[in-house]
N, C-alpha and C positions, 0 to 999 in steps of 0.2 A: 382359393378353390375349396368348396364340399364337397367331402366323399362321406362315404358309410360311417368312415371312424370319427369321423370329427364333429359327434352329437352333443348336445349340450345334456352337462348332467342333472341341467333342474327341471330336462323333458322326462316324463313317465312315461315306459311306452303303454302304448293304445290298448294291450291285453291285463296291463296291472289295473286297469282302469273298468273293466268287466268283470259281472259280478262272477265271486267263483261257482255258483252252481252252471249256471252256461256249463263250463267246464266239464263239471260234473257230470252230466246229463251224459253231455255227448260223449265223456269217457267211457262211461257205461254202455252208449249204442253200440260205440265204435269196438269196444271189446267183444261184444256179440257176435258184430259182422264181421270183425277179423278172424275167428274160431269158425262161422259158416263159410267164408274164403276159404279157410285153412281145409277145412274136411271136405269143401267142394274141390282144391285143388287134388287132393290127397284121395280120391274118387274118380280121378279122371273126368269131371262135369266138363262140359265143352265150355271154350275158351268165350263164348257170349255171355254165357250165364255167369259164369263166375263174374265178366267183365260190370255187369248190371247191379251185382250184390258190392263192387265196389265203387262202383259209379253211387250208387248210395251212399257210401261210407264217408268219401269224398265233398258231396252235395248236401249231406245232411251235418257232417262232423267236423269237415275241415274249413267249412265258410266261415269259421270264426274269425282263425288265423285270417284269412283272407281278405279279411274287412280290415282286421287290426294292422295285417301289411301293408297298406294300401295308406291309414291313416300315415303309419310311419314312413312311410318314403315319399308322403307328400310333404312332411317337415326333415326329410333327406336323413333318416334314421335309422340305420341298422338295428336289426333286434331278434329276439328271438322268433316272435311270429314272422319275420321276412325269411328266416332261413326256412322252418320249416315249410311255411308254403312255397316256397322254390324249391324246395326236394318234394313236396305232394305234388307239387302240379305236374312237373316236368314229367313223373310217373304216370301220374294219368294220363299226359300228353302219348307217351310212351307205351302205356297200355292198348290207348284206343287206334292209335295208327296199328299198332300193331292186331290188333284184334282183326279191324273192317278192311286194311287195305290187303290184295291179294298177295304183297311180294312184302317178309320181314323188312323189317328197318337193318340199316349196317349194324355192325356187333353181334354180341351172345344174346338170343334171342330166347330168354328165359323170365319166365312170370312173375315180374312185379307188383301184383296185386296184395300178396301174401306178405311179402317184407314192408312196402309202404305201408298197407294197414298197420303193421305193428308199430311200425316206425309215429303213425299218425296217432295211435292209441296212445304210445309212452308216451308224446312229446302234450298230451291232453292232463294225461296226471300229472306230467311235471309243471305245467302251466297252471295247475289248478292247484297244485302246491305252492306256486308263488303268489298266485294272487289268494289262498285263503291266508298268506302270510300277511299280507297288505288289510286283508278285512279285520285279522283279528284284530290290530290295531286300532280301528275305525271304532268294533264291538267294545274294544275296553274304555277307548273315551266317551263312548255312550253314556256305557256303565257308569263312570266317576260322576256324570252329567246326572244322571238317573239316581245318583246316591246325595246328590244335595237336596235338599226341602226346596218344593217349589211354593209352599205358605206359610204363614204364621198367623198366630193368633194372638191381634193388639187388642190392647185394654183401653177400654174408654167410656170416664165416670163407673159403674158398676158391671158394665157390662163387656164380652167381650167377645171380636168378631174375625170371621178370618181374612185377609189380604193375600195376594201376590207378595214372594218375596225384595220381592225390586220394589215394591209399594212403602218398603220401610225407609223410613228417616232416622236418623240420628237425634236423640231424645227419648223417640217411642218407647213405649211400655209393650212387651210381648209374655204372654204367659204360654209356659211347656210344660204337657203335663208326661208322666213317666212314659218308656214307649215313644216318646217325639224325639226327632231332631231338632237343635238348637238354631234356627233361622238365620243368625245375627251373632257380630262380635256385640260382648256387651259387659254389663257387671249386675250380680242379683242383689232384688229390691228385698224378695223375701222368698223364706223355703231354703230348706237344704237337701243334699241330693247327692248321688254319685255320677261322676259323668263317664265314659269312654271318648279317651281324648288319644287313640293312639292315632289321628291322624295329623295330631299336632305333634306327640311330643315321639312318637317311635313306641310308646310304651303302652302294653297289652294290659298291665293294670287299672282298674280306673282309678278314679281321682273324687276325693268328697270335695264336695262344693257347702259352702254358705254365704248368704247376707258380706257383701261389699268385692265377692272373690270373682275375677273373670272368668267369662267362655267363652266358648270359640263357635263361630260358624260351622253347621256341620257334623260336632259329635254330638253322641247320644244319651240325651236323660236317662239314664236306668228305673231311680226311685221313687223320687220325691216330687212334685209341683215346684214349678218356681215361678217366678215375675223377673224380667230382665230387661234390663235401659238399653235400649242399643245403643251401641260406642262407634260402629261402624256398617253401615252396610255387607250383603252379601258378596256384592260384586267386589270389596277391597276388604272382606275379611282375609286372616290369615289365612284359611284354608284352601282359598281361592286363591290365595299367589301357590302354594302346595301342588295343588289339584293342575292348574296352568303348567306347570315347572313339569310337571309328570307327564301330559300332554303334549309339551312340547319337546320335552325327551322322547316320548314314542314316537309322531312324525318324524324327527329327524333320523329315525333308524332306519324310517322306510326307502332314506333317500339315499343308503346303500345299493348301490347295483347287486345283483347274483349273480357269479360266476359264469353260469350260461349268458344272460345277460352282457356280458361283458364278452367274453368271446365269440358270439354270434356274428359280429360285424364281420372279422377275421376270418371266421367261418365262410360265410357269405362271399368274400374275395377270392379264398381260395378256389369255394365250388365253380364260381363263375371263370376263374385263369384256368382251373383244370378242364373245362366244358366248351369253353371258347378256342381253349388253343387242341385239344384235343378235336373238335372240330370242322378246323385249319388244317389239319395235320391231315385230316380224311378229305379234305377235297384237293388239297394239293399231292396225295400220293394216289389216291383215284382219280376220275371223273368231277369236275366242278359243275357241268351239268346236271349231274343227279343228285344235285342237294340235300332235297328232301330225303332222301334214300339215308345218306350221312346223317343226317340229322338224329339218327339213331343212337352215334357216338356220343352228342351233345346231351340228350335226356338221359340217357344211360348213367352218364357219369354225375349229371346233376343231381339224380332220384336217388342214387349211391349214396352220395358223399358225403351226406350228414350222418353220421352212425351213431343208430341206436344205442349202442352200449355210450357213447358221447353223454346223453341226457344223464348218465350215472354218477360221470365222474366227477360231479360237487355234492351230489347227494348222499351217497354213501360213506367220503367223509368226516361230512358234514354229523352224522350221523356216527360216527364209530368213536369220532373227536370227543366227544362231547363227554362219553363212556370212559374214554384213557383221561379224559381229564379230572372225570371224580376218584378214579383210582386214584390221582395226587391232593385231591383235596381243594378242587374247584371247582365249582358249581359253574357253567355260562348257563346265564340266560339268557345274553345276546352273543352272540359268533363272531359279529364283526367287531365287537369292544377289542378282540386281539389285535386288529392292525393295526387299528386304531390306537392301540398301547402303544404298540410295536413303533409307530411313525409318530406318537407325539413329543409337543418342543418343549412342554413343562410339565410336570409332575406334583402333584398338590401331595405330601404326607399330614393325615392329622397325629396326634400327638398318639393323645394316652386311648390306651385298646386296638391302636394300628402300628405305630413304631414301638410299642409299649405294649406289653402283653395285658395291661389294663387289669392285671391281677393285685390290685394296690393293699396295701397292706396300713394299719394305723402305727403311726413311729412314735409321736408324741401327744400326750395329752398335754394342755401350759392355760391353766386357767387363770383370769385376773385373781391379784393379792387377798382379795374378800370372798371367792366364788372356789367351792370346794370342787372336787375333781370330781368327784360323784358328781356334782350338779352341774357339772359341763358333761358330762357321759351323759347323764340322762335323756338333757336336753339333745344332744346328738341323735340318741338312740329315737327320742320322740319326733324327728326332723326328716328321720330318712326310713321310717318303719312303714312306706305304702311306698317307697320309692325303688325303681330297679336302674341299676345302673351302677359301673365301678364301683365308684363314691360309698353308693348306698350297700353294694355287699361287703367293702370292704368293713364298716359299720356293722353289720349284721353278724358276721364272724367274729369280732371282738366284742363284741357284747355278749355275744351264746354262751361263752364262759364267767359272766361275771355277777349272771343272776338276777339282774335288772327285774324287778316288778315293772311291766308295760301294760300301760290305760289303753283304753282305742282313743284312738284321733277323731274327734269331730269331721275335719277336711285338710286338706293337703292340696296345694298350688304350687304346680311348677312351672320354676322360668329355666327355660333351655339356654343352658352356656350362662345363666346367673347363680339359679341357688331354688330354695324351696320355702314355702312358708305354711305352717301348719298348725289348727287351729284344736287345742286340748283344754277343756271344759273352759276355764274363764282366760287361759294362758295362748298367745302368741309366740311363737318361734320359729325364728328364723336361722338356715344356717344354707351359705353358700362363699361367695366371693367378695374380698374388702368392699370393693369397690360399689357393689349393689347393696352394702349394708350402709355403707354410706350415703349413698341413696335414699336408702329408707332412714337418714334423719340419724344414724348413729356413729359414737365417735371410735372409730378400728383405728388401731397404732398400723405401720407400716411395719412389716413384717421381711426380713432378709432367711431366706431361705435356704437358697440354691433351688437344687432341682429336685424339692420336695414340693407334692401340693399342699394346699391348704386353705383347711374349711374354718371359716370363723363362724361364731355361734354367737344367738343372744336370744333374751326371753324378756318378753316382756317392753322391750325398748331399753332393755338391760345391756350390755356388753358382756359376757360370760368367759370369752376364754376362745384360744383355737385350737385346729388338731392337724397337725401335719398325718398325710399319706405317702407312702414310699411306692415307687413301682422300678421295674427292671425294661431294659429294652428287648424284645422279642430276638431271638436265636437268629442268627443270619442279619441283622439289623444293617450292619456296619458294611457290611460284605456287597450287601445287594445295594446300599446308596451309591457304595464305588462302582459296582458293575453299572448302574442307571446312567450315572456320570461317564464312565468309558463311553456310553453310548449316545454321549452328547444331549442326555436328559437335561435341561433346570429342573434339581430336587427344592423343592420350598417345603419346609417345615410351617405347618401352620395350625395355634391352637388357642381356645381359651384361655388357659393358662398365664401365670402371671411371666413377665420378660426374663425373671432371673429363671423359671425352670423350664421354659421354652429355649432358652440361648444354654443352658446346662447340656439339654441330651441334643440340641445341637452340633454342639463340640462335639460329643461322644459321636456323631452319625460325619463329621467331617461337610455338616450342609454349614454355608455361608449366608445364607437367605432362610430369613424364617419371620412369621409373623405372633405374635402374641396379643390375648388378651383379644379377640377375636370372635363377635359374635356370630351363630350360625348364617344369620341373614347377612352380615358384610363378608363372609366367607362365600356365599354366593355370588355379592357382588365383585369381590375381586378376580372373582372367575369368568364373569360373565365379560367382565372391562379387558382382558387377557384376548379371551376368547372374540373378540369385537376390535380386537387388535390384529387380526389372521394366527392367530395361536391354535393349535391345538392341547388343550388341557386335559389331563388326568386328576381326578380327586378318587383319592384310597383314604377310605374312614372307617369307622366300624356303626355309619348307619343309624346311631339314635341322635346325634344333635346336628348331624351334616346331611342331615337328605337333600335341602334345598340346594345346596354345594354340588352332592354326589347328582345329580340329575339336572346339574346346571350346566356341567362339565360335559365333554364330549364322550369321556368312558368313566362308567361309574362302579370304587369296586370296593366291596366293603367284605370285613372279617366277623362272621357269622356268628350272632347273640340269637338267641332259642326264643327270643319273649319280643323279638324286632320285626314287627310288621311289614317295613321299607326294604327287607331279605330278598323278598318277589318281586319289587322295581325296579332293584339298581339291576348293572350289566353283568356283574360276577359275584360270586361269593365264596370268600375262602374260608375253606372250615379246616383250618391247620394252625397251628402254634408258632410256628416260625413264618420268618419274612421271604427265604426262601424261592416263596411260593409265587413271587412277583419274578422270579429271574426263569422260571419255570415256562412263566407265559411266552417267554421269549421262543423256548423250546416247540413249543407247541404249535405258537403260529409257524413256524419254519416246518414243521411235520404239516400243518394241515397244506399250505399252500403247494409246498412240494409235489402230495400226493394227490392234488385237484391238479395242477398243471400236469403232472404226468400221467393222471388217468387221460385226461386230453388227449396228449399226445400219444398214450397207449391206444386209445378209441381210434382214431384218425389212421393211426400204421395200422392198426390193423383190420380195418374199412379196408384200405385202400388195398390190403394185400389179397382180401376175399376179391376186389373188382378184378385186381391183376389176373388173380385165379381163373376167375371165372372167366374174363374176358380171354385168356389165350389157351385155356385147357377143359370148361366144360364144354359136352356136347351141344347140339342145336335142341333146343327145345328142352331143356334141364335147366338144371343150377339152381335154381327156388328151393331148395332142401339145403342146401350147402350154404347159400348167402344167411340162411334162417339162422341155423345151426351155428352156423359162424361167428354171426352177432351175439348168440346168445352167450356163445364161450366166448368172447370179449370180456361179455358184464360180469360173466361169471372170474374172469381173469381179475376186473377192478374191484370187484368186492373182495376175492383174496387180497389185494396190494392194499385196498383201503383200509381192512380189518385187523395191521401193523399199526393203526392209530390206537388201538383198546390195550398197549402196553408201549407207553411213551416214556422216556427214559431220559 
C-alpha cells in the first residue's frame, strides 16, 4: 500500500524543480498584502475588504504551491508544497464561508486572513531558499562548462585556423597564444611559457613549460606562444575527468532531502488525524445534520496546524551550526557531509598532511660514492624551487640556512603522487619517487627505510643520491582512529608513499588496512569500486593530490593549505593541527539534529497550544492578535534554543 510517507527518494519534488524567482516575486507581493491585511485588520476595515485583499494574496501568491501540490500527489508524494496548500486553502475555505454565509462556522470565530498571509509569506522565502539551493548548483556547473575553451587554433602548412574543440584529433598541431586556454591534452612542439595548471595539480603557482613538456586541457597560457601536438582530446583530457568528478559531486548533494522536506509528509498526517477526527467529534456530540456548520472545526484546525515558527526550525540551526563550528576550526560547506560522516561504513585516511601533520622535515642527506652532498643539495633545492607542497617546503627551510646560490629554472613539470622534473639551462632534474625514476630509464637501489619518506634525485640521467623526510603524526592521531573504530568505522590508511612507511604509522594508528604506493587516480578508483558496492565512503586528505578521491567519495574533507584551490569544493575544511577535529564532527552533528528535531517539536506544541487557547477561551470575533503574537514568540523561542549551536563543546 502508498501513503504520503512511502515516497521514492530519486523523486524531486515539483517546487525544487521551479525556477527560484517565481518564489521571489511572489515573496515580495505576498509580504505587501500581508502588512495591507495586517493594518486593514488593525483598522477595523469590514470583514469584505480585508477578505478581497486576501483572496488576492492567495490567487496571485499561493497558486504555485498549488500546481506543485497537485503534481506531487499525483505521483502520491508528500512534500512540502502539499502541506502548505492544505493549511492555505482550508483557511481560505475558512475565511470566505465565514465572510458571505449569515451564521459563523462552529468554533472560535476569529480572522484568519492575517496569520495565513503570514504563514503563506514565510513558507515562500523558505521555498525560495531551497530551491535557490538547488540553482546554485545548476549556476556553478554552467560556470565549469563556460570555463573550458570552446576552440582552438590548428596549424596547417603555414597557416592557422580556428575549429571547435571537439573538431580536434589526436596528432593535430594547435597553437596558444598568451591570454588562451589550452584546448587539448598534449606536448609542446615549440615556445616556452608559464602555465596555471591549479586545476590539475591543486597548485596556485604556475608551472614553466617548454619544448617536449605536457599540458593539460583547460589551464591557462600566461606568457609565451606555444604549438602543441594533441595527445588527447577535450572530451578525455585530464580536466575533464576533474571538471565531471566536481559535477558530479555537486548533483549528488542536491539529492539530500531538507529537513522540512522530510517532515512535511508527517506533517500532513498529523493535520489531517487532527481535522478529521476533530470533525467527528463535532458531529457526533452535536447535530450531524448541520455539517456544514461543523465544518468549521475541520478548517480551523487544518489552516492552524502547520506553525509558522515550524518553517524555522532547520533554518536557524542550520545557520548558527555552521558559526559554532568555525569557532572549532571547521569550515562546512556542505551540512549534510555530517550525517553522512556520521553514518558511513568506511573511512579513507590519507597519509602525510592528514594523519601527519605534513610538517616534514629533512633527516638525511646519502649521496652516491662520487656525488658530493652539496651536489645532491643542489640539485634538490633546483627540483622543488616553483614547487609547493610538504616535500617542497620542507626543502626550502633546509636550504634557507646553507646559502645555496639559486639560478631561475627554465620550467618545472609536475607529476602528482610521482615527483617533478625541471629544466635549468642545459641540465635536467629529476627528483621524486624510485619507482618513476625508474621509469624514466634510471638505475635507483631499493632503499629500506621504515617510515621515513624519501626523494631520490638525479641530473642529467645521472643518479645523484636520496634524501629521506621525517614527519610526526598529528595530536589526537591514535585517539580518534580508536574512537572511529568503537563506532564501527573501516579506517583504511591510504597513500603514495612507499609500503614500509605506509605499514610504519600504520602500526602507530593500530589501522589493519592500508594501501600504499597509491596513485591519485587509483585512489579514486578504489573509492568509487567501494562505493558501487552499497558503501558509504569518507575520504579526509589534505586536498592537493586527492581531489579526484575527495569528490569521489560521498563526503569530502580536507585539512586546510592557504595556496589549495580544491579548499572551496570539498565538503569540510579543517583549519586545526590536531586530529581531534574529526571526533568533534560527531559532536556537532548530535547538536545540530537534536535542535532541528526539537525545534519541531517545540513549533508544533506550541501551535497547538495557541489553537487550545484560542479555541476554549478567546472571545467571538477576536484572537488574530494572540494567534499572531503567539507565533511570533514561538520563533522567537527557536532562535534562542537554536543560538546554543554558536558555542559547541
Amino acid at each position: 500500500m502508498t501513503t504520503f510517507a512511502s515516497f521514492s527518494t530519486s523523486y524531486l519534488p515539483a517546487a525544487l524543480q521551479v525556477p527560484a524567482k517565481k518564489f521571489s516575486y511572489r515573496f515580495l507581493l505576498s509580504l505587501c498584502l500581508f502588512f495591507l491585511i495586517l493594518f486593514s485588520r488593525m483598522l477595523n476595515y469590514t470583514g469584505v475588504s480585508v477578505f478581497i485583499l486576501f483572496f488576492i494574496n492567495v490567487a496571485f501568491c499561493a497558486d504555485i504551491f498549488l500546481r506543485c501540490a497537485c503534481k506531487d500527489l499525483l505521483r502520491v508524494h508528500g512534500s512540502f508544497a502539499v502541506l502548505i496548500s492544505l493549511s492555505v486553502l482550508s483557511g481560505f475555505i475558512y475565511c470566505a464561508l465565514n465572510t458571505f454565509l449569515t451564521r459563523p462556522l462552529a468554533g472560535p470565530y476569529i480572522s484568519l486572513e492575517v496569520y495565513v498571509s503570514f504563514l503563506l509569506t514565510l513558507a515562500l522565502w523558505a521555498q525560495y531558499r531551497m530551491t535557490r539551493g538547488q540553482e546554485r548548483v545548476d549556476i556553478f556547473i554552467k560556470k565549469l562548462d563556460d570555463f573550458l575553451p570552446k576552440s582552438g587554433r590548428i596549424c596547417h602548412m603555414d597557416k592557422s585556423y580556428m575549429i571547435f574543440v571537439n573538431e580536434l584529433k589526436i596528432g593535430d598541431r594547435v597553437r596558444v597564444y598568451p591570454g588562451e586556454r589550452i584546448p587539448c591534452d598534449g606536448f609542446i612542439q615549440s615556445g616556452t611559457s608559464s602555465i596555471d595548471e591549479q586545476l590539475i595539480s591543486g597548485n596556485m603557482l604556475a608551472t614553466a613549460k617548454q619544448p617536449g613538456d605536457a599540458v593539460y586541457a583547460g589551464t591557462l597560457n600566461k606568457t609565451g606562444q606555444l604549438e602543441i601536438e594533441v595527445s588527447a582530446p577535450l572530451s578525455s583530457s585530464v580536466v575533464m575527468g576533474v571538471l565531471n568528478a566536481i559535477k558530479q559531486n555537486e548533483q549528488r548533494h542536491t539529492q539530500v532531502k531538507d529537513p522540512l522536506e522530510q517532515a512535511a509528509p508527517w506533517l500532513v498526517f498529523m493535520l489531517l488525524g487532527a481535522g478529521i477526527g476533530g470533525y467527528m467529534w463535532a458531529l457526533h456530540t452535536y447535530t450531524a445534520s448541520d455539517w456544514l456548520h461543523q465544518t468549521g472545526i475541520l478548517w480551523f484546525i487544518l489552516s492552524l496546524g502547520c506553525p509558522a515558527a515550524w518553517l524555522f526550525s532547520a533554518i536557524f540551526p542550520r545557520l548558527f551550526v555552521r558559526r559554532g563550528a568555525e569557532r572549532l576550526g571547521v569550515v562546512i560547506n556542505n551540512i549534510d557531509t555530517l550525517q553522512r560522516f556520521v553514518q558511513a561504513d568506511t573511512i579513507f585516511l590519507d597519509k602525510t598532511g592528514t594523519v601527519t601533520v605534513g610538517d616534514l622535515r629533512i633527516g638525511r642527506l646519502v649521496p652516491t660514492p662520487r656525488v658530493l652532498e652539496a651536489q645532491l643539495l643542489e640539485a634538490l633545492a633546483y627540483a622543488e624551487q616553483q614547487v609547493d607542497g610538504p616535500f617542497a617546503q620542507a626543502v626550502h627551510l633546509f636550504i634557507s640556512s646553507k646559502n645555496i646560490p639559486m639560478q631561475k629554472v627554465k620550467s618545472t613539470e609536475i607529476f602528482p603522487g610521482k615527483g617533478v622534473r625541471v629544466q635549468i639551462k642545459k641540465d635536467t632534474i629529476l627528483a621524486g619517487k624510485a619507482a618513476w625514476l625508474r621509469d624514466q630509464k634510471l638505475a635507483v637501489p631499493t632503499i629500506q627505510t621504515g617510515d621515513e619518506t624519501v626523494v631520490f634525485v638525479a641530473r642529467n640521467n645521472q643518479y645523484l643520491g636520496y634524501v629521506t623526510l621525517t614527519d610526526c603524526l598529528r595530536e589526537g592521531a591514535k585517539q580518534t582512529v580508536e574512537f572511529l573504530k568503537n563506532k564501527h568505522k573501516e579506517v583504511i590508511l591510504i597513500s603514495g608513499d612507499t609500503e614500509s612507511s605506509v605499514q610504519a604509522v600504520a602500526n602507530q594508528l593500530g589501522i589493519t588496512k592500508f594501501n600504499f604506493s597509491v596513485l591519485p587516480k587509483t585512489k579514486a578508483e578504489i573509492i568509487t569500486n567501494l562505493r558501487n558496492l552499497g558503501k558509504q565512503v569518507i575520504m579526509i586528505g589534505d586536498g592537493f593530490n586527492d581531489i579526484l578521491a575527495l569528490l569521489k567519495a560521498d563526503g569530502g574533507i580536507v585539512f586546510a593549505s592557504e595556496k589549495n584551490l580544491y579548499n572551496h569544493w570539498v565538503d569540510m575544511v579543517i583549519k586545526r593541527q590536531d586530529l581531534f577535529a574529526l571526533t568533534d564532527l560527531f559532536t556537532i552533528n548530535k547538536r545540530l539534529h537534536y535542535t532541528i528535531w526539537s525545534n519541531m517539536f517545540l513549533s508544533v506544541i506550541g501551535q497547538g497550544g495557541l489553537i487550545a487557547w484560542i479555541g476554549w477561551h478567546s472571545p467571538q470575533g477576536s484572537g488574530w492578535q494572540i494567534l499572531l503574537g503567539g507565533s511570533l514568540g514561538v520563533i522567537m523561542c527557536l532562535l534562542i534554543h537554536s543560538m546554543r549551536l554558536l558555542r559547541i563543546k
